[in-house]
N, C-alpha and C positions, 0 to 999 in steps of 0.2 A: 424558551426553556433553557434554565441553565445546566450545563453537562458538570455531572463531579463525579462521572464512573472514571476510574480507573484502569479499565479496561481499555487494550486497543486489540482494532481487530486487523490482520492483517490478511489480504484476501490476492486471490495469486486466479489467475485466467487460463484461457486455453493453453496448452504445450509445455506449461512453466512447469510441470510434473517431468519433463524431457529433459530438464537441466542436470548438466553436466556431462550430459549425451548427446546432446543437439549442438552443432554446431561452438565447442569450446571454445576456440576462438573470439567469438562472439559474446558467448555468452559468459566464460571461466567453466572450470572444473567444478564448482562445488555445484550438489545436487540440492532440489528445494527441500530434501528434507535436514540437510545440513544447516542452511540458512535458518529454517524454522525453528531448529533447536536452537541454533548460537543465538538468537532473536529471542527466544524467550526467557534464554539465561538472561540475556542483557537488561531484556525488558524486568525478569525478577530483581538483578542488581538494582536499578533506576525503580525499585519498586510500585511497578506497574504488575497487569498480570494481560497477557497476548493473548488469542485465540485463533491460529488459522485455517484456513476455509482456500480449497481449490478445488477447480471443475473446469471442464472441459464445456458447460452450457451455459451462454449467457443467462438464460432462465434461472437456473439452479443459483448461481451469481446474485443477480440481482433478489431471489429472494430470501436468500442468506443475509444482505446490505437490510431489506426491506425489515426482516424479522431481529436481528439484531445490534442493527446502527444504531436505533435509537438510546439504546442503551448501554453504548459506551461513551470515550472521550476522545475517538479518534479512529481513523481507518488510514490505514497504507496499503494501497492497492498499485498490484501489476497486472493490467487489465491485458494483457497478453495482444495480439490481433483486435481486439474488442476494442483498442484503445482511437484507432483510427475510422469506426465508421458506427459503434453502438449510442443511439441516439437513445433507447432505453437504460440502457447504465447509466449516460448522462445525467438523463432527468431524474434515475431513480439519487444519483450520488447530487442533485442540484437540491435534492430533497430533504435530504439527511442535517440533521441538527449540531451534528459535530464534523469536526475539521476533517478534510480527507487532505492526503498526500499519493500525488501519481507518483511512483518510480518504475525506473527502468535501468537495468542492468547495461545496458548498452547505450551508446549516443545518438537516439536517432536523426539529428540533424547531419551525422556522418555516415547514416545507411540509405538505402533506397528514396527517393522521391515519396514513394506512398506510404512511407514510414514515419515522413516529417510533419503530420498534420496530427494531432490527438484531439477529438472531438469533448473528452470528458477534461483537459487540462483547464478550460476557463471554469471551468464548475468547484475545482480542488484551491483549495488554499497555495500550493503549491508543487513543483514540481522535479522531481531528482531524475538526471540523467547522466550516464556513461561512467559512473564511480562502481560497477558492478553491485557485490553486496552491501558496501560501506553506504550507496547511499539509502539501503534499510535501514542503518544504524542512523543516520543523519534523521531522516524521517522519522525515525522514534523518539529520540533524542527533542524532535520538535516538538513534536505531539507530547512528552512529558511535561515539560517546559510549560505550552499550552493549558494542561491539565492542573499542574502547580500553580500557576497563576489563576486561571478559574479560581481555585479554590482559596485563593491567597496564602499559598503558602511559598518561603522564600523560595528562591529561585537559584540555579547554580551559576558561578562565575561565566 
């Protein structure tokens, strides 16, 4: 199936609703719903169109991925906690037809021990970590790219 929605979805996990609150340091100042807006101006500049989706249940998660993945050109997901031990997001994101990108606001190779394994990063095209927000921007940035070339159309410098 070839993907020409223009659509990406950006999908945020457990606690990523605490940002800006939780641990700043870690995580920066800006709140997810700062990020979602700068992200979707951006994505309008790059003439794309965002849609995002957060919760707190991997269920809710995975059938948000299930009901609307198929019909975009791309997914950026912060699978929050979920990143390290969800074998259902996995297979639901090993499933999906279009590109997904993991990011992470922080380095996990620089935190905890049980921070440094992501169960869903072989399943993703790719993966952004410890750029905080920029690497949304990076990841979307791809996913257009991706979606432009689908479609053949030129590509930026």
């Amino acid at each position: 199936m070839e993907i020409t929605s223009r659509r990406i979805l950006l999908v945020s996990g457990p606690n990523l609703r605490m940002l800006g609150r939780r641990e700043p340091d870690i995580y920066g100042t800006s709140t997810l719903e700062q990020i979602e807006a700068w992200l979707i101006t951006e994505a309008q500049n790059l003439g794309v169109e965002m849609n995002c989706f957060q919760s707190e249940s991997e269920g809710e998660i995975i059938k948000f991925l299930q009901n609307n993945g198929p019909h975009c050109g791309g997914v950026i997901i912060n699978p929050g906690a979920l990143t390290h031990y969800s074998i259902a997001l996995r297979d639901c994101i090993r499933y999906l037809a279009c590109p997904v990108v993991e990011v992470h606001l922080s380095n996990l190779y620089k935190r905890e021990e049980f921070r440094r394994t992501s169960v869903v990063a072989p399943v993703c095209v790719g993966q952004v970590l410890g750029l905080g927000k920029w690497g949304y921007y990076g990841a979307l940035k791809y996913l257009v790219e991706n979606i432009r070339e689908k479609a053949g159309a030129p590509q930026s410098p």
